[in-house]
C-alpha positions as CSV (number, residue, x, y, z in Angstrom):
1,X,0.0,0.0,0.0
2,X,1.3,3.7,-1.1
3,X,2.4,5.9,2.4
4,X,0.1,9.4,2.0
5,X,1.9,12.1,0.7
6,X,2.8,14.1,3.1
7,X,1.7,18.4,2.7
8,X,4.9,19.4,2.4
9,X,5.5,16.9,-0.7
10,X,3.0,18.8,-2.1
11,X,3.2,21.5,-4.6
12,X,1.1,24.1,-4.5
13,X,1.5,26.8,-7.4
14,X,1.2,25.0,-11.3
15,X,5.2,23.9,-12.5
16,X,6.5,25.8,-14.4
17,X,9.4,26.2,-16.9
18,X,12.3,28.2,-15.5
19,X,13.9,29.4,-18.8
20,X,10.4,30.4,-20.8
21,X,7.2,30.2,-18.4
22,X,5.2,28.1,-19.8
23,X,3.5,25.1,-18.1
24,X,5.4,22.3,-17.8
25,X,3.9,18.7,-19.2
26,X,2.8,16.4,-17.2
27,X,4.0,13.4,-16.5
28,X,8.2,12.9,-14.8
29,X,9.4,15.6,-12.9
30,X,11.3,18.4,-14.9
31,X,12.7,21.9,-14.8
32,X,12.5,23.2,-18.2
33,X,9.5,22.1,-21.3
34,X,11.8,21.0,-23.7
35,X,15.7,21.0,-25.0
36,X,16.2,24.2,-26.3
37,X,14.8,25.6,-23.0
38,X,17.3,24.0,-20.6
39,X,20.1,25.2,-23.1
40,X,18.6,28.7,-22.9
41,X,19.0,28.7,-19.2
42,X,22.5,27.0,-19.0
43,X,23.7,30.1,-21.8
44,X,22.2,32.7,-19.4
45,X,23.8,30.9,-16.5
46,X,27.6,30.7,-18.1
47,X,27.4,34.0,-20.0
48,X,30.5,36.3,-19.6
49,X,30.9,39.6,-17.7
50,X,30.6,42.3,-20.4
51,X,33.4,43.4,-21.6
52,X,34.3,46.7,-20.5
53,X,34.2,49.8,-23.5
54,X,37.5,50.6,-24.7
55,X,38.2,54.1,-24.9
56,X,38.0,56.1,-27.9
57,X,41.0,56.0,-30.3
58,X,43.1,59.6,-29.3
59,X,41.4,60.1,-25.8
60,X,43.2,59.6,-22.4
61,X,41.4,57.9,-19.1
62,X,42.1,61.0,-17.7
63,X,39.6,63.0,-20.0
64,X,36.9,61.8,-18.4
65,X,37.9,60.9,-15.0
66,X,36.4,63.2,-11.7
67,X,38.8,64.4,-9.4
68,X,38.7,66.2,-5.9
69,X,40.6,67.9,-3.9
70,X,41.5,66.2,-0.2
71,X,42.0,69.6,1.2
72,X,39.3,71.3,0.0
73,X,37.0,68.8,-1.4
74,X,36.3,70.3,-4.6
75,X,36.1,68.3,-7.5
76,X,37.2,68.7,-11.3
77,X,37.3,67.0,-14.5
78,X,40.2,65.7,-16.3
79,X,42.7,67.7,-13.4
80,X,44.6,66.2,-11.5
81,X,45.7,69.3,-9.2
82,X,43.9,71.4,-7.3
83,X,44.8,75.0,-8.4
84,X,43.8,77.1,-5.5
85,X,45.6,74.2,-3.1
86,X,48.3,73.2,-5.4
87,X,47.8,69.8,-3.7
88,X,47.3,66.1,-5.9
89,X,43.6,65.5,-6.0
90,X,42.2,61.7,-5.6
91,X,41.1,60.1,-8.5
92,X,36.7,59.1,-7.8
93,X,36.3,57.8,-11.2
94,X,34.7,58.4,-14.3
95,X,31.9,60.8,-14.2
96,X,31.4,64.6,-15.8
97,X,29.1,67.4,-15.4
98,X,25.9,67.2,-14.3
99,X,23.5,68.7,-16.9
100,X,20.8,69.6,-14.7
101,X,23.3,71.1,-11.2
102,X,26.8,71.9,-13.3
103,X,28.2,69.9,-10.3
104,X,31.3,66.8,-10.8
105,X,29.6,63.6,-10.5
106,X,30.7,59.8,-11.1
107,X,28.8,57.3,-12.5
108,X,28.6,55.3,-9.5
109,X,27.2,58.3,-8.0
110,X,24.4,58.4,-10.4
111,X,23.6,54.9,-10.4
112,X,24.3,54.1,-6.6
113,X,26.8,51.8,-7.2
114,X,29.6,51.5,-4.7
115,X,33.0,52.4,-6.1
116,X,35.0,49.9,-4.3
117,X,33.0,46.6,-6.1
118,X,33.8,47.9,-9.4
């Protein structure tokens, strides 16, 4: 005689597949509706980091690269000194004026991104 199934054997939203969405068929127990789904989700799985942008052929990293003073904590593009300090300025990373203040910002300002994990 079969034991009873116990509730938490049970499941209780309709399978689906996990590459397209669509219901599964019935019958074994499976991930994905066919072939070319499990191969869709194995390819998003094991895809490569994007490859970062090179720059554009005559430009320096430096062009676009935010800068601010650790004396004064102002900030300018593509300098590397401050000119009312004459101190080095630290390098915050790529950025450029903001269209709407005029201020220096990076991008990982604008998108929130910490600047360390890039």
């Amino acid at each position: 005689m079969p034991q009873p199934t116990r509730s938490s054997d049970v499941c209780v939203t309709a399978p689906t597949c996990l590459a397209c969405g669509q219901a599964l068929p019935a019958g074994r127990s499976r991930r994905f509706c066919s072939p070319a789904c499990r191969q869709t989700a194995y390819r998003r799985r094991h895809q490569p980091a994007a490859p970062e942008a090179p720059l554009p052929a005559g430009r320096s990293r430096r062009e676009g690269t935010v800068y601010q003073c650790p004396e004064c904590e102002s900030r300018y593009l593509s300098e590397q000194w401050c000119p009312d300090c004459a101190r080095p300025c630290r390098r915050l990373g790529t950025g450029g004026t903001c269209p709407s203040c005029q201020e220096m910002i990076t991008i990982a300002e604008l998108t929130d991104q910490d600047p360390k994990e890039s």
